[in-house]
C-alpha positions in Angstrom: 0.6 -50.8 -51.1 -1.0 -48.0 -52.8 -4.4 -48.6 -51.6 -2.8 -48.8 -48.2 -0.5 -45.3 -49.2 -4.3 -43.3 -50.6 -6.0 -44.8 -47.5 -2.9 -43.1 -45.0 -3.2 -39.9 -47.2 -7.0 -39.2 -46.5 -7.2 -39.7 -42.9 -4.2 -36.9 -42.7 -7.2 -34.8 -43.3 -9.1 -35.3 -39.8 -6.0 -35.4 -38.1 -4.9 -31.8 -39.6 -8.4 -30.5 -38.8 -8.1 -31.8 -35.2 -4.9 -30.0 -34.9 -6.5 -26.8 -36.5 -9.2 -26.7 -34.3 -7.6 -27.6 -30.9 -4.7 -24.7 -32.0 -7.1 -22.5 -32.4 -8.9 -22.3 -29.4 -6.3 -23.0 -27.5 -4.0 -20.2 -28.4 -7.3 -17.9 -28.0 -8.0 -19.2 -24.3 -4.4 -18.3 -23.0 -4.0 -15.0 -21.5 -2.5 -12.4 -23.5 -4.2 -9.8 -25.6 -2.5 -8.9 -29.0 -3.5 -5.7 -29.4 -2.8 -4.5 -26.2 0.8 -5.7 -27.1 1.0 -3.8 -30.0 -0.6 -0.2 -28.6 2.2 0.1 -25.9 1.3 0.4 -22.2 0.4 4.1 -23.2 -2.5 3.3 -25.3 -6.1 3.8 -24.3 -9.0 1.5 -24.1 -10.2 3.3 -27.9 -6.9 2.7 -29.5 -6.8 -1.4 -28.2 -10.2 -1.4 -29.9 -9.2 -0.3 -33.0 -6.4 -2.2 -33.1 -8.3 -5.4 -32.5 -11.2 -4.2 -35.0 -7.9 -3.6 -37.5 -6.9 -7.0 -37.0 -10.3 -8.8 -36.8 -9.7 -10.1 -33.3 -13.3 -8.4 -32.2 -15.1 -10.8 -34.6 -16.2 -14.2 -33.2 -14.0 -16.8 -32.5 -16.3 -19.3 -35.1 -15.7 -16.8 -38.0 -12.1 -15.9 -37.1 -11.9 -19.5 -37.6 -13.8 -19.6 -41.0 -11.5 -17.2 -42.2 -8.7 -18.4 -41.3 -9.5 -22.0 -42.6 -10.7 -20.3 -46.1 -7.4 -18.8 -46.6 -5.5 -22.3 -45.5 -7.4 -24.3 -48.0 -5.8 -21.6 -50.5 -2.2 -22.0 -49.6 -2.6 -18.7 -47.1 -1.7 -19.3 -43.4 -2.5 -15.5 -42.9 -0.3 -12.8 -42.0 1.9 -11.6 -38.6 0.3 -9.2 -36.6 3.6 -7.8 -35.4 5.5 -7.8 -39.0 2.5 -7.2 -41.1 4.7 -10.2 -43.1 2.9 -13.3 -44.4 3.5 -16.4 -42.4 4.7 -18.9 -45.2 7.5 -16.2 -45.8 8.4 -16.2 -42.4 8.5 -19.8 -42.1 10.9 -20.2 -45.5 13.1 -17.7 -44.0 13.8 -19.5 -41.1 13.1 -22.7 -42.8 17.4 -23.7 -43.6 18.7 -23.8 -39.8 16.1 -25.4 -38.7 16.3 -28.3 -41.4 20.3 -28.3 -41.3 19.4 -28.8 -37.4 17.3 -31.2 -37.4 19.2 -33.3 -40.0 22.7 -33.3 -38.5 20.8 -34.3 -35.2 19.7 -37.4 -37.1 22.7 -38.4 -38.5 24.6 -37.6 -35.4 22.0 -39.8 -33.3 21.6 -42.7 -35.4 25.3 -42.8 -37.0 26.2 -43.4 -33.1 23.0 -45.1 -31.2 22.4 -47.6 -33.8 26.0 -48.9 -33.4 26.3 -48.3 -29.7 23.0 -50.5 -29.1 24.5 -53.2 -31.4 27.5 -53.3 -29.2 25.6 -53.7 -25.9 23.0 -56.5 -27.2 26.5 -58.4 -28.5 27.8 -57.6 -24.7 25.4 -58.1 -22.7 25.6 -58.2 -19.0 29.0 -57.0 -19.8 31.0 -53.9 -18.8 30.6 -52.6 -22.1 26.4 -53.1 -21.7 26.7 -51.0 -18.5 28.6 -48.3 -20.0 25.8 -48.0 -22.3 22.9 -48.2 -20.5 24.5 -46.1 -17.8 25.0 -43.6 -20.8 21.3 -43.8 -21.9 19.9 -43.5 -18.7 22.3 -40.0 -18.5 21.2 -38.9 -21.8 17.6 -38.9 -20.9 18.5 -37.3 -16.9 20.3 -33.9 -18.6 17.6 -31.3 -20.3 18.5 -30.1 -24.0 19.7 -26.7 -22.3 21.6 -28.0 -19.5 23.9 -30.1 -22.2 23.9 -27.1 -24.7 25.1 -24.9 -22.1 27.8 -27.2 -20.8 29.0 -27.7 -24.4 29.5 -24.2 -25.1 31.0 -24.3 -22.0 33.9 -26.4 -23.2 34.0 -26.4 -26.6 33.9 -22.8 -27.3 34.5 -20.9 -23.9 37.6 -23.1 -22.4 39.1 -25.0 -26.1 37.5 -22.3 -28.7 37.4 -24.8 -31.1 33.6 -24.0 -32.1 31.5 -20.8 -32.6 29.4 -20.1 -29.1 26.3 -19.5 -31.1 24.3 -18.4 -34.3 23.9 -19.9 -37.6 26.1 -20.1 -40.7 24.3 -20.8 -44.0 25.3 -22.8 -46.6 25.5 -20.0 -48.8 28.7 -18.7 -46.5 30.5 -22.0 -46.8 30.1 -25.5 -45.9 32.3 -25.9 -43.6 31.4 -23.0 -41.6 27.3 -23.9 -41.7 28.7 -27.1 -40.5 30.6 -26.2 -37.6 28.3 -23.8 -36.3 25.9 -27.3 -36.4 28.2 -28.9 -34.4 27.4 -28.3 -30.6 23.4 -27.7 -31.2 23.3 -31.3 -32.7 24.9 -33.2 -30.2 23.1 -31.3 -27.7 19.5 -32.2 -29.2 20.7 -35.3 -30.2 21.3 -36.8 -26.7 18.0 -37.4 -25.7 17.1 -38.7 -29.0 20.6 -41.0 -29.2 19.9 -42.2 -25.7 16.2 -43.8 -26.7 17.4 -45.5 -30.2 20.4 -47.2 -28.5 17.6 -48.5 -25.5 15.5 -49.7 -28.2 18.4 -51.0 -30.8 20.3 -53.2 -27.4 16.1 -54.4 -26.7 15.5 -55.4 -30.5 19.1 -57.2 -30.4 19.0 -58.8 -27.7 15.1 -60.4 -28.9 16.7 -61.3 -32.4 20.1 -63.0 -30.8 18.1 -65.7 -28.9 16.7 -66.9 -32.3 17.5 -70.3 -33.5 18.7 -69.2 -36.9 21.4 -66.8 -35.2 22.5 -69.8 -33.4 22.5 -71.7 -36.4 24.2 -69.1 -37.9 27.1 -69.4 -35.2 27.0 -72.8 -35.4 28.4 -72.7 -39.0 31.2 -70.7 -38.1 30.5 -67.3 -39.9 31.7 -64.2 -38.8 30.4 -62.2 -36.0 29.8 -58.8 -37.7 28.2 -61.0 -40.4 25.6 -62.6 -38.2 25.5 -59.2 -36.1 24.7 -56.8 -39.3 23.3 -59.1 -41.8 21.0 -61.3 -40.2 20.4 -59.9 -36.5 20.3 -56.3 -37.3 18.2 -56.4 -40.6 15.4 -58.6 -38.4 15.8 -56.3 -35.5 15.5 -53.0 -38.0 11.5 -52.8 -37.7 11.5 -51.4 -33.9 14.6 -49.3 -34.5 12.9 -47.1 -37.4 9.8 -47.5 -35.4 11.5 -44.9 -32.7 13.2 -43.2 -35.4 10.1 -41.9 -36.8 8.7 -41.7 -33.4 11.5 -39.6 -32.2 11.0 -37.1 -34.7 8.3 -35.6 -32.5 11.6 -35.4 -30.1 13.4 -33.7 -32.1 11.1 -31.0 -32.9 9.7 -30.3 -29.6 13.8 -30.0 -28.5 14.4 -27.6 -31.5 12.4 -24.8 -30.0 14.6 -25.2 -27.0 17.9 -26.1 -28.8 17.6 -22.8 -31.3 16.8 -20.7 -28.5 20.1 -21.9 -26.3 22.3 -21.1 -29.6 20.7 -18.5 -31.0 19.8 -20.1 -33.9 17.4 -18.1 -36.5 15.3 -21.0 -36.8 11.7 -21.8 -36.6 11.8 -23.0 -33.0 13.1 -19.3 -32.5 10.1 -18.0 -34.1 7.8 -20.0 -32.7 8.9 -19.0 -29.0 9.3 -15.2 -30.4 5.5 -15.5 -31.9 4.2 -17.3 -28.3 5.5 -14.7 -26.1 4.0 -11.4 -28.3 1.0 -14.2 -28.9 1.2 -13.8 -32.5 -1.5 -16.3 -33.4 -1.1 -16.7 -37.1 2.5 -17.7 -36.3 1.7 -19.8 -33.6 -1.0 -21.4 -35.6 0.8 -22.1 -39.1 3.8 -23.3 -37.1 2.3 -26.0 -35.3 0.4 -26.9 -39.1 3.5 -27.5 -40.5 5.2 -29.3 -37.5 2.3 -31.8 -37.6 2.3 -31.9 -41.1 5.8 -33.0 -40.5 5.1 -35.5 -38.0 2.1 -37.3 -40.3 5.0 -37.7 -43.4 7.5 -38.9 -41.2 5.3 -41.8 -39.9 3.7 -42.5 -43.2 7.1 -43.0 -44.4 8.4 -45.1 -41.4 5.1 -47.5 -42.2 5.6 -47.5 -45.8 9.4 -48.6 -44.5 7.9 -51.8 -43.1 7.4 -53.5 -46.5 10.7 -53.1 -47.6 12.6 -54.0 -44.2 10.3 -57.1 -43.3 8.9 -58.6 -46.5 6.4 -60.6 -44.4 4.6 -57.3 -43.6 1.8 -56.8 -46.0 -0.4 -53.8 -46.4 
């Protein structure tokens, strides 16, 4: 396992430098100039070249690169051109909402999905299966900012039982961060609740025509024993499979979800730093966002071992 763990770590590397790489020229291809942003439709042709010669954007794209890889492999994703702010500061500001988001998406999606897929493998062909499905197939129909908008909608236009948008943090009171989580979440977590509960009925319904569950029947135990403790601990391996997979889900909806509520996040800044083309931003964003994505499904691997014991690294 630790071989296998070393082995995972290293080739992180390539795929980071990939990302780098790809990021780099990609955000440099778009249209958009910077400087010109910055000068103000007044400025003249001299003051947009000293602005780009202040900010190193009139150096070649290769050592642009170079330099912005040497300060990377010394903890430095660079500095905002608009804020004159480092980026890692940045990002740790906006770091809580966006991990208070992303967190009470999860539980919301799985504390619901997982059971709700359960239910419909145990139903089958039923008109409780329907009900489900039919609500999967919806949750994957609506766009993130179609449901957020219909939430606020209800929930805190019409019934004002939650805040229409922003971001409470902890340090104002857990109850109040928590409500203010409320409508975001379910609205991201849609989507993600929709593909687990597909996947959990799928990996169910596999695991129910086994001859040990019917053996299992056969000897009279309890159907939320057979359902939980043999079918659903053999189906688990798909399940967190998507899990992990549907992380990439749930950052990709973040950006949208944040900017819906108004949500200081980092999927704010990431739309705030790709409209004024703030390459440093841009660039450390999606870093840690892969980053992200690599530790999730190193840890959803690793997961294997210990939910399957016949899976050996």
């Amino acid at each position: 396992m630790s071989a296998y763990i070393l082995r995972r770590l290293l080739a992180t590397f390539p795929v980071m430098a990939v990302v780098a790489i790809f990021v780099f020229v990609l955000l440099r291809l778009a249209p958009g100039d910077p400087a010109a942003l910055i000068a103000g439709d007044d400025a003249t042709a001299a003051d947009i070249a000293n602005i780009r010669t202040r900010l190193g954007l009139d150096l070649p794209i290769w050592h642009q690169f170079v330099i912005w890889i040497g300060g990377i492999l010394q903890g430095d994703l660079g500095v905002s051109i608009f804020s004159n702010l480092p980026v890692t500061r940045l990002i740790a500001q906006r770091l809580e909402p966006t991990l208070m988001l992303a967190l009470a998406t999860l539980i919301v999606a799985v504390s619901l999905a997982v059971p709700l897929g359960v239910l419909a493998a145990w139903k089958a062909k039923s008109l409780v299966d329907r009900i489900v499905m039919g609500f999967s197939v919806m949750g994957f129909a609506v766009p993130v900012f179609l449901a957020g908008y219909v939430l606020i909608y209800i929930f805190a236009i019409q019934l004002r039982w939650l805040p229409v948008q922003g971001y409470k943090p902890l340090a104002d009171g857990f109850w109040a961060s928590i409500q203010s989580l409320v409508l975001p979440a379910i609205a991201l977590g849609t989507a993600y609740m929709a593909l687990i509960a597909r996947i959990t009925r799928a990996s169910m319904l596999e695991v129910l025509s086994q001859d040990y569950i019917r053996t299992a029947n056969s000897k009279g135990l309890a159907t939320e024993r057979v359902l939980l403790l043999h079918a659903l601990k053999n189906a688990a391996v798909p399940i967190v499979t998507i899990i992990g997979i549907g992380i990439a889900l749930l950052i990709s909806g973040v950006v949208i979800t944040e900017t819906v509520f108004n949500i200081p996040g980092l999927g704010r800044l990431t739309v705030d730093a790709v409209l004024k083309r703030d390459y440093p931003i841009v660039q450390g964003l999606i870093l840690v966002f892969a980053m992200t994505k690599v530790f999730i499904n190193l840890m959803v691997d690793i997961s294997y071992a210990f939910l399957d014991p016949r899976i050996r690294y």
